[in-house]
py3Dmol code that shows the C-alpha trace and the ligand (Angstrom):
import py3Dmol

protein = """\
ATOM      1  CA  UNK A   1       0.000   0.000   0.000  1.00  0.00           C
ATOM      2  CA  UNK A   2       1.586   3.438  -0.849  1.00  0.00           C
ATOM      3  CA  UNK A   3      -0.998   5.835   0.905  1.00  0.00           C
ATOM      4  CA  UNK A   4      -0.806   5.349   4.813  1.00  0.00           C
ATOM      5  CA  UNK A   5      -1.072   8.706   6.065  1.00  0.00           C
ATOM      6  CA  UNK A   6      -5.234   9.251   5.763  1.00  0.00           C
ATOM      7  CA  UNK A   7      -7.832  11.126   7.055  1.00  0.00           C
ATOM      8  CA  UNK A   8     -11.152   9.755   7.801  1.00  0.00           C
ATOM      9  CA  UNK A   9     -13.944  12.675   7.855  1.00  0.00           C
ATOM     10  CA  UNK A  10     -17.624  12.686   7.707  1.00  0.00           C
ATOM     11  CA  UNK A  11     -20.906  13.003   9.429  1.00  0.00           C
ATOM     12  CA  UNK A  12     -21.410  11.138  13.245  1.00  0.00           C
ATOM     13  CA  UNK A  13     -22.977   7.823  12.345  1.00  0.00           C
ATOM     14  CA  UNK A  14     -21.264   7.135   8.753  1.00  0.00           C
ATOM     15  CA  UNK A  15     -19.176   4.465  10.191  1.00  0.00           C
ATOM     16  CA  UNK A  16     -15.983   5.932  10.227  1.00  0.00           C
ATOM     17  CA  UNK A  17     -14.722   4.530  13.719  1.00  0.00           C
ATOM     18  CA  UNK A  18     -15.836   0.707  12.498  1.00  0.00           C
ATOM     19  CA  UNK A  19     -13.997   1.264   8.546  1.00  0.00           C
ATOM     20  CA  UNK A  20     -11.282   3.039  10.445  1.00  0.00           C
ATOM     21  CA  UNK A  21     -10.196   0.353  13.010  1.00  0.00           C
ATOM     22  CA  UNK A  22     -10.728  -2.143  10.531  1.00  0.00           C
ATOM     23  CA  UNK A  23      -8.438  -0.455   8.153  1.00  0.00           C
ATOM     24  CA  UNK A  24      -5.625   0.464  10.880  1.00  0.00           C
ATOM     25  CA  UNK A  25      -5.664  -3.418  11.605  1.00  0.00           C
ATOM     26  CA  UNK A  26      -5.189  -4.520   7.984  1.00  0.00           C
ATOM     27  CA  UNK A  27      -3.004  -2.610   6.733  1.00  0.00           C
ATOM     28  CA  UNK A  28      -1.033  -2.056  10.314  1.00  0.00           C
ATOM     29  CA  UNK A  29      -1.512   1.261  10.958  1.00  0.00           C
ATOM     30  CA  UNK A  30      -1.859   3.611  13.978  1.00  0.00           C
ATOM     31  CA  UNK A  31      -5.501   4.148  14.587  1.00  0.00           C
ATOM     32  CA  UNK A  32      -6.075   7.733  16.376  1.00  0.00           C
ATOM     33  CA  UNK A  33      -9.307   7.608  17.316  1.00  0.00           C
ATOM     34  CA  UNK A  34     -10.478  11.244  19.108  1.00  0.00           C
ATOM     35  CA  UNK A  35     -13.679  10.339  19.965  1.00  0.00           C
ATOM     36  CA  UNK A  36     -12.207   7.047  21.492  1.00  0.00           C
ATOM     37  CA  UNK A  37      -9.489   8.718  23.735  1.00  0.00           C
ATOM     38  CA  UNK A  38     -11.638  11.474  24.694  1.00  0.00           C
ATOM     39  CA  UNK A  39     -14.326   8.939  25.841  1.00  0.00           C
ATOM     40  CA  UNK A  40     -11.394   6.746  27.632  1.00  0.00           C
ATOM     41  CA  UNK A  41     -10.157  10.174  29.479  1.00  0.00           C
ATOM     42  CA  UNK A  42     -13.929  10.803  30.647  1.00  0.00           C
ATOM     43  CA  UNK A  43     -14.199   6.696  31.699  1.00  0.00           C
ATOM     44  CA  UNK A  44     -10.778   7.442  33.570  1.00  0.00           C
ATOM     45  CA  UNK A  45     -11.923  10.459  35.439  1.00  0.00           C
ATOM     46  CA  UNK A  46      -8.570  12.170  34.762  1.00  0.00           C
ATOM     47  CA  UNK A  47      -9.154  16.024  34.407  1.00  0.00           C
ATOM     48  CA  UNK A  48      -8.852  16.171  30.879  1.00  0.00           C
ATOM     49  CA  UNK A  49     -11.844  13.724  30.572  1.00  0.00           C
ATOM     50  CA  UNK A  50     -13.218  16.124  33.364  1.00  0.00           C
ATOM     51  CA  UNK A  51     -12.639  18.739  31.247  1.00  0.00           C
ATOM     52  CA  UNK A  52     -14.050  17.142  28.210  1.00  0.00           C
ATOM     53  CA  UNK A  53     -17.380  14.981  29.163  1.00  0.00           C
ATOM     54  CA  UNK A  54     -20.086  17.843  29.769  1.00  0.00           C
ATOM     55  CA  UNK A  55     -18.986  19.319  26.453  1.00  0.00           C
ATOM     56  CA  UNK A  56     -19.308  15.756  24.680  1.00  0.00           C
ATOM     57  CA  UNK A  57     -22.592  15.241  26.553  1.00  0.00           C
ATOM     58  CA  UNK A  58     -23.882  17.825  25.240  1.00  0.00           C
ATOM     59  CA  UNK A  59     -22.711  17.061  21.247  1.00  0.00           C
ATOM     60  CA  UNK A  60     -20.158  19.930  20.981  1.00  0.00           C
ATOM     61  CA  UNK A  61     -16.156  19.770  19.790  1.00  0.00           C
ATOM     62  CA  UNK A  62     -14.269  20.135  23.168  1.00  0.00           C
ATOM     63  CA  UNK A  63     -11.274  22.587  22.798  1.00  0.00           C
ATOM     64  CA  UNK A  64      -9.016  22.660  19.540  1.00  0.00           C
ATOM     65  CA  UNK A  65      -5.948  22.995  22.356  1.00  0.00           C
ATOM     66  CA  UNK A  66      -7.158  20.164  23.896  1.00  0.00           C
ATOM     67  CA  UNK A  67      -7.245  17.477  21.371  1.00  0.00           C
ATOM     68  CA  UNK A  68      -4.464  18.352  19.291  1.00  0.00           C
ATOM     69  CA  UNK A  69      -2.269  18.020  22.386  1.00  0.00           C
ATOM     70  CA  UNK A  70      -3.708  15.019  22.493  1.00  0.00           C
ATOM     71  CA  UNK A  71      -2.973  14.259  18.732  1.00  0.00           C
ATOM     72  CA  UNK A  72       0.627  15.778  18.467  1.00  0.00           C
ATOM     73  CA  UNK A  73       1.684  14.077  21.063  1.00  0.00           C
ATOM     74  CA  UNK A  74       0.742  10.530  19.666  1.00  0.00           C
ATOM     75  CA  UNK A  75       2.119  11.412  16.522  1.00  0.00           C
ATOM     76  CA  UNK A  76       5.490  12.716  18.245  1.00  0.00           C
ATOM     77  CA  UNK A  77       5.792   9.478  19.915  1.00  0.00           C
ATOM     78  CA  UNK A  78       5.315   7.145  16.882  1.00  0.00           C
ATOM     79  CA  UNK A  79       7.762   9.565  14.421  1.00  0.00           C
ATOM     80  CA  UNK A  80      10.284   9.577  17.295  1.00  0.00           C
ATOM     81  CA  UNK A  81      10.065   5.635  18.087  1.00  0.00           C
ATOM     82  CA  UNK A  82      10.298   5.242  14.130  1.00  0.00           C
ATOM     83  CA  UNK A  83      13.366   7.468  14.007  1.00  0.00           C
ATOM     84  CA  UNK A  84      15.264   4.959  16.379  1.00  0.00           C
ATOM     85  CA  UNK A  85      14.308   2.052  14.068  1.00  0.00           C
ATOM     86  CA  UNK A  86      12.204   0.481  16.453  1.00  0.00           C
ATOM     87  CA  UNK A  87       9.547  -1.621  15.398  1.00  0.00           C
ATOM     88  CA  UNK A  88       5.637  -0.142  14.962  1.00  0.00           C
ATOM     89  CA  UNK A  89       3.334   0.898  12.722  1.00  0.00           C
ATOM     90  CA  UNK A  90       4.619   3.517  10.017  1.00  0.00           C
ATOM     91  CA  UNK A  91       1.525   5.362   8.904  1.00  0.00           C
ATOM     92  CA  UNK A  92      -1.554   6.365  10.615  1.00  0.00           C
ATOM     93  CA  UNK A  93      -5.401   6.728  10.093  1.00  0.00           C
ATOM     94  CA  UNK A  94      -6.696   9.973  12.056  1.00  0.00           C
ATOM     95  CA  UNK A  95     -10.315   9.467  12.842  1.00  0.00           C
ATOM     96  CA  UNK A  96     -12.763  12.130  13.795  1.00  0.00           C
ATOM     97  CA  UNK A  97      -9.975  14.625  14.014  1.00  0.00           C
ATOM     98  CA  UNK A  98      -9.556  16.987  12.139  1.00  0.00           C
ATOM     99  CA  UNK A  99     -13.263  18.514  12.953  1.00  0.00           C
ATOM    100  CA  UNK A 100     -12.898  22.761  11.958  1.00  0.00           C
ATOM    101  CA  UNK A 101     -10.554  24.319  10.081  1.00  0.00           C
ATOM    102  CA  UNK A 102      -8.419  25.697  12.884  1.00  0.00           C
ATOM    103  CA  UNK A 103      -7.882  21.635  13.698  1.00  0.00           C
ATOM    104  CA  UNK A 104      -6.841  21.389   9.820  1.00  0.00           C
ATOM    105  CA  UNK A 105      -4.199  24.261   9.592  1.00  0.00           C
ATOM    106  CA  UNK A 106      -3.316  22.722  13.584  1.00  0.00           C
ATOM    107  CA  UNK A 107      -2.527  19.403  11.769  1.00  0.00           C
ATOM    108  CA  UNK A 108      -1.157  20.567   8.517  1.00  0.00           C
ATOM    109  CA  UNK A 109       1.582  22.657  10.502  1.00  0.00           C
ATOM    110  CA  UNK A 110       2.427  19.961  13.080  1.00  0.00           C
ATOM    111  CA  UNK A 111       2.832  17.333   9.590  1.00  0.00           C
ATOM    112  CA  UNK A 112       5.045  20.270   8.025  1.00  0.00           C
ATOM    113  CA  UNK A 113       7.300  19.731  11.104  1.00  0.00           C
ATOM    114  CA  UNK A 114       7.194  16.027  11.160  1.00  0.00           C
ATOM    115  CA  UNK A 115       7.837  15.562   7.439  1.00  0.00           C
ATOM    116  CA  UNK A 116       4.696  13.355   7.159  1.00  0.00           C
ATOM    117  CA  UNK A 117       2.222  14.615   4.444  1.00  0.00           C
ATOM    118  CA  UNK A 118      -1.455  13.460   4.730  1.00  0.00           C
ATOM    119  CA  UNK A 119      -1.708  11.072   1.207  1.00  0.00           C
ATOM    120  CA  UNK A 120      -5.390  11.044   1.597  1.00  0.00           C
ATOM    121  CA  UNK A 121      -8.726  12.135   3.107  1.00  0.00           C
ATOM    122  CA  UNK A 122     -11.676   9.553   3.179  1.00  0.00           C
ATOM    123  CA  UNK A 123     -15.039  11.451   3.151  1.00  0.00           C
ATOM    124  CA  UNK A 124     -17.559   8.976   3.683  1.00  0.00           C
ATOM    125  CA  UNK A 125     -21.190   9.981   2.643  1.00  0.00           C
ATOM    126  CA  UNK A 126     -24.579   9.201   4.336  1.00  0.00           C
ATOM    127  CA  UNK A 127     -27.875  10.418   3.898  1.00  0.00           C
ATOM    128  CA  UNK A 128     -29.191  12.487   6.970  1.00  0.00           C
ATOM    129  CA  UNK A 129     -32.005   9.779   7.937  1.00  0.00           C
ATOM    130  CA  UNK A 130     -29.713   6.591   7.971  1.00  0.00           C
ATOM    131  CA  UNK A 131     -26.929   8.735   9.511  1.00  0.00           C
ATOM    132  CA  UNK A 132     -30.023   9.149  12.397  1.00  0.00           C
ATOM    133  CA  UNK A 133     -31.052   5.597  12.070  1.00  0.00           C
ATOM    134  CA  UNK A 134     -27.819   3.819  12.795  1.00  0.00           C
ATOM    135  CA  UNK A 135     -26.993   6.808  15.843  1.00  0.00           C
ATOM    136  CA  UNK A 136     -30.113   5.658  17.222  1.00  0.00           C
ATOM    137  CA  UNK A 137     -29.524   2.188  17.013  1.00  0.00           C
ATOM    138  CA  UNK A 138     -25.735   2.168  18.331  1.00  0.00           C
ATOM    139  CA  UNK A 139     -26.802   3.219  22.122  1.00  0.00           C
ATOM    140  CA  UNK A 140     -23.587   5.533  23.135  1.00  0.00           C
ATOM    141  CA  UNK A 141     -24.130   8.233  25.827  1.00  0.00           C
ATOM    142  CA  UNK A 142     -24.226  10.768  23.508  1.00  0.00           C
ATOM    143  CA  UNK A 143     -26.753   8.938  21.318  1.00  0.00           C
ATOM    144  CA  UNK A 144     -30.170  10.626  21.812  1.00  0.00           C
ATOM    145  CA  UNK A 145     -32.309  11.993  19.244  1.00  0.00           C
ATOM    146  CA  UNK A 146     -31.676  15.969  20.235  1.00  0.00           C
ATOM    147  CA  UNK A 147     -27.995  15.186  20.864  1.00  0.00           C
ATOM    148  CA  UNK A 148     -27.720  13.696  17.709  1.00  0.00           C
ATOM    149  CA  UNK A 149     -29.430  16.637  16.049  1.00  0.00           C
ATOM    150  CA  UNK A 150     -27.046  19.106  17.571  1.00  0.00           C
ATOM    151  CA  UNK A 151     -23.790  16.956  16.294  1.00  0.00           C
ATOM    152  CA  UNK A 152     -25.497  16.569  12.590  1.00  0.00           C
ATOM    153  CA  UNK A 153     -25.591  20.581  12.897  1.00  0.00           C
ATOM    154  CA  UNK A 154     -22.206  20.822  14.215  1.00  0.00           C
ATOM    155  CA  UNK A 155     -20.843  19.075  11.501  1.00  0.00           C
ATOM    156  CA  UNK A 156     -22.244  21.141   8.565  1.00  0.00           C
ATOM    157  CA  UNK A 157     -21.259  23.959  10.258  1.00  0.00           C
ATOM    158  CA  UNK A 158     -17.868  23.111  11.652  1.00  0.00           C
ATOM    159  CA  UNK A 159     -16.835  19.805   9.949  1.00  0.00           C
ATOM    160  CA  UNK A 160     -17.952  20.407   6.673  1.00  0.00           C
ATOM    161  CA  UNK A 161     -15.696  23.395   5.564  1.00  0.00           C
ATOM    162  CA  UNK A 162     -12.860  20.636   5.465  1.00  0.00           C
ATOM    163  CA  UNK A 163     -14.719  19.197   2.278  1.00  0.00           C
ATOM    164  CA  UNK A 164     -13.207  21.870   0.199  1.00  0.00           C
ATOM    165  CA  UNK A 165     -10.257  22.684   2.185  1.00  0.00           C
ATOM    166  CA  UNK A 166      -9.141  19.041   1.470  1.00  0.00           C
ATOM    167  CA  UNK A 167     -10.751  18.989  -1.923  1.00  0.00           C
ATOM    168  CA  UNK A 168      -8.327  22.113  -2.989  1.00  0.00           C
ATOM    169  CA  UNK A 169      -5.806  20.225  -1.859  1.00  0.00           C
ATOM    170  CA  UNK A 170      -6.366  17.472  -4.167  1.00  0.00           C
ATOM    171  CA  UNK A 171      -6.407  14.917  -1.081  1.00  0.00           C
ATOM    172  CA  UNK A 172     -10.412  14.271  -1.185  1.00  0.00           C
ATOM    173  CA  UNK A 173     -12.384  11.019  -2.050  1.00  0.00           C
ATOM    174  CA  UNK A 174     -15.979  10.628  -1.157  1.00  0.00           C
ATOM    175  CA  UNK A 175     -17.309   6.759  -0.238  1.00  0.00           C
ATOM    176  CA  UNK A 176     -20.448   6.019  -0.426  1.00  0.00           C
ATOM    177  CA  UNK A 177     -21.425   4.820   3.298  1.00  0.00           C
ATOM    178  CA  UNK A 178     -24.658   3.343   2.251  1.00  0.00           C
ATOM    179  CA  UNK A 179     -24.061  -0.708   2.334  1.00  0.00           C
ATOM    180  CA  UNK A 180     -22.858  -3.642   3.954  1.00  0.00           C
ATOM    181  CA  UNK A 181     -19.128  -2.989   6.384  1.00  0.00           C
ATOM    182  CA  UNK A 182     -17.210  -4.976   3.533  1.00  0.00           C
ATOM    183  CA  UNK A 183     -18.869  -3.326   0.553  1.00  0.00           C
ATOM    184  CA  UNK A 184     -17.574  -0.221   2.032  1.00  0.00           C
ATOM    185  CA  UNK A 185     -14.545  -1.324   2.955  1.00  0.00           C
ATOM    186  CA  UNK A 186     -13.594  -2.494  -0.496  1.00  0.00           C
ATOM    187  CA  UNK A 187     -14.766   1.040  -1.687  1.00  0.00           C
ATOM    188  CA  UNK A 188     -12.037   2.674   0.339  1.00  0.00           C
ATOM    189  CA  UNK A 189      -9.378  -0.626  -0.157  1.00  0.00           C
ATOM    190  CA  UNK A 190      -9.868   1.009  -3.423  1.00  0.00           C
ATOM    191  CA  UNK A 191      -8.363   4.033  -2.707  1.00  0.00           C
ATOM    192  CA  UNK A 192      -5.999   3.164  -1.012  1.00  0.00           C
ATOM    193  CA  UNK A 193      -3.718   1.376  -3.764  1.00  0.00           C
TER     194      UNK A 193
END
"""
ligand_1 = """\
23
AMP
P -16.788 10.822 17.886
O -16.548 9.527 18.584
O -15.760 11.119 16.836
O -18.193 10.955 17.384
O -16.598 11.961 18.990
C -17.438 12.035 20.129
C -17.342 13.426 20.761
O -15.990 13.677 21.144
C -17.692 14.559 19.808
O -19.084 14.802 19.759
C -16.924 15.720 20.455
O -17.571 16.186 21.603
C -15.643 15.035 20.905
N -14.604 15.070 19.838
C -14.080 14.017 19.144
N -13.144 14.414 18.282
C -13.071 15.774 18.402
C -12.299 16.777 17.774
N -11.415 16.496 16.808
N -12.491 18.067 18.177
C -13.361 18.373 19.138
N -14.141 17.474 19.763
C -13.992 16.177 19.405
"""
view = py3Dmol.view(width=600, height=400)
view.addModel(protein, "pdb")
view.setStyle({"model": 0}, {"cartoon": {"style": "trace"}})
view.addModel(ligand_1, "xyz")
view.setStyle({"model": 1}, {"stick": {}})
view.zoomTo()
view.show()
């Protein structure tokens, strides 16, 4: 595979976290899940999770500051640990970060200093009412029907700028997100080659 730097982005409920972790595992890749260590901090009661769970409750993006430290410093570890030619996972798959376009220019300065271009972002594509549908269905904390309202908004307002900030880029492909977990995965195994 010759793209292993990627970008996962779309709506809450596309199935980016399932393709994503499926992905990282194939293709042996560090999976950065946002959502996933933010929810681990809360489930820890550290004060970063402290920090973070009302804001998650209530559907919003907790602080850019706060998860990018939490990104660089992932991605700091791995590029040092690969510097000293220890064994590990080479690329990465960011998912559900970035989320705004201050996250974007965050992450395109800290990959500037790290010599590690993104090769691609993964937009994956789901009609509002199966995007609601499968929230419903999945049963997380933050999963209720005016929660789930409030993150569909916050992504078209916050998230969805990255479409053309990527697209301009030339990094963008859109996946249909509409289908079975290995017809979609194929889609983006696609892509990836
Ligand atoms: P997710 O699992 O990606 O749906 O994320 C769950 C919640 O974690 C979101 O609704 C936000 O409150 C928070 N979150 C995850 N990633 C980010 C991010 N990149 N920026 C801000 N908040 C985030």
């Amino acid at each position: 595979m010759t793209k292993q730097r990627l970008l996962f982005v779309g709506p809450p409920g596309a199935g980016k976290g399932t393709q994503a972790q499926q992905l990282a595992l194939r293709h042996n890749l560090l999976h950065l899940s946002t959502g996933d260590l933010l929810r681990a901090e809360v489930s820890a009661a550290t004060e970063l999770g402290l920090e973070a769970a009302a804001v998650m409750a209530r559907g919003e993006l907790v602080s850019d500051a706060l998860v990018l430290a939490i990104v660089r410093s992932r991605l700091e570890q791995q590029s040092a640990s690969l510097s000293r030619g220890e064994p590990g996972p080479s690329g990465w798959l960011l998912d559900g970060f970035p989320r705004n376009l201050a996250q974007a220019e965050a992450l395109e300065a800290l990959l500037s200093d790290l010599d590690q271009p993104i090769d691609l972002v993964v937009l994956m594509e789901l009609d509002d009412d199966l995007l609601m549908q499968r929230l419903l269905g999945r049963g997380r904390a933050d999963d209720n029907t005016e929660v789930i309202r409030h993150r569909l908004e916050v992504y078209r307002q916050q998230t969805a700028p990255l479409i053309a900030y990527y697209r301009q880029r030339q990094l963008l492909q859109a996946v249909d997100a509409e289908g079975s977990i290995e017809a979609i995965a194929e889609r983006i195994e696609r892509l990836l080659a």
